[in-house]
C-alpha positions in Angstrom: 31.6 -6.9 2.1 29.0 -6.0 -1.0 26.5 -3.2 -0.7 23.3 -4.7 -1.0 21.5 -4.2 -4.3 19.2 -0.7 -4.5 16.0 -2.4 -5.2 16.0 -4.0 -2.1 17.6 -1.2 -0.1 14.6 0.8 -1.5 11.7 -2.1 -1.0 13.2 -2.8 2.7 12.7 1.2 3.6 9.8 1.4 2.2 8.3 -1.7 4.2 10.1 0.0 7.5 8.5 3.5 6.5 5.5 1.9 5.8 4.8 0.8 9.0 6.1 4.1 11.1 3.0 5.9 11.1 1.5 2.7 13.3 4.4 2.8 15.7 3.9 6.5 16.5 -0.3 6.6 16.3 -1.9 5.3 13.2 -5.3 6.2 12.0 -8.2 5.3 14.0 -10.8 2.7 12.8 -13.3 4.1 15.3 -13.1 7.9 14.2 -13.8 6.3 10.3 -16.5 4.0 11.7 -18.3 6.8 13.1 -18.8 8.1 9.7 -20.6 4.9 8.6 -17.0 3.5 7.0 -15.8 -0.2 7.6 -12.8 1.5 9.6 -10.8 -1.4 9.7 -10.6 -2.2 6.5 -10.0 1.7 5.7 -7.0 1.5 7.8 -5.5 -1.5 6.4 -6.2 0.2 3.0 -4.3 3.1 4.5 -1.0 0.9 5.7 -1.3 -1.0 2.1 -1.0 1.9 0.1 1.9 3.3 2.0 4.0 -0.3 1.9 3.4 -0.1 -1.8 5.3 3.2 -2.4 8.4 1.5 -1.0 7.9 -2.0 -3.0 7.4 0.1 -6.1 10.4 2.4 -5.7 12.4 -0.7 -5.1 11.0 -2.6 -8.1 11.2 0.2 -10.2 13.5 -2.3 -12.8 11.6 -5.4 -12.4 10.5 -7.1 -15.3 13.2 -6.0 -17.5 10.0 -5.8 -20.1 8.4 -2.5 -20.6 5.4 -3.8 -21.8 4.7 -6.4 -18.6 5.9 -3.5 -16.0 3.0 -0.7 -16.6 0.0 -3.4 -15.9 1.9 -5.0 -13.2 2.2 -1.7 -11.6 -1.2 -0.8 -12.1 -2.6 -3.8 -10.7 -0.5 -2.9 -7.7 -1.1 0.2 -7.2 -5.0 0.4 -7.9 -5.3 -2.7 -5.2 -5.6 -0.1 -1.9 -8.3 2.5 -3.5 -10.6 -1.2 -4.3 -9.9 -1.8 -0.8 -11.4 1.5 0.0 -14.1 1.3 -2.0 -15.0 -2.0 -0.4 -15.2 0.0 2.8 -17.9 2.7 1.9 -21.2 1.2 2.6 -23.1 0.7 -0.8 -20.0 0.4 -2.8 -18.9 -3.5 -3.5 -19.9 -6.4 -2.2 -21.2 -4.9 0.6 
């Protein structure tokens, strides 16, 4: 039988991981809502940002091109603090 390849041994952990803090307890929406946060949304930003760490371990050699990989990573990865910021009252479309 073939191992499976390490980018998605790495992106399937991360996703599993990811979602282990939820299984266990999670952040609260209510306890960031009482401090005039949308908590939802703040907690979603949470579970976003850790899925990502996995996906971008595991993706770590996709696109082969240097030069495509560091915005496509950025993107990525600056997606969860926008969330965030679309959370705090008077930031965003808010």
């Amino acid at each position: 039988m073939r191992r499976p390849a390490y980018p998605l041994v790495c992106t399937l952990a991360g996703l599993v991981y990811g979602w282990l803090p939820w299984f266990l307890h999670g952040p609260i929406p209510e306890k960031l809502t009482a401090v005039r946060l949308n908590g939802p949304l703040a907690v979603w930003t949470y579970y976003a940002s850790r899925l990502l760490i996995g996906f971008m371990v595991g993706c770590g050699v996709w696109p082969a091109a240097w030069w495509l990989r560091g915005p496509l990573y950025g993107l990525l990865l600056m997606l969860p603090p926008g969330m965030l910021a679309l959370a705090t009252p008077g930031c965003g479309f808010t």
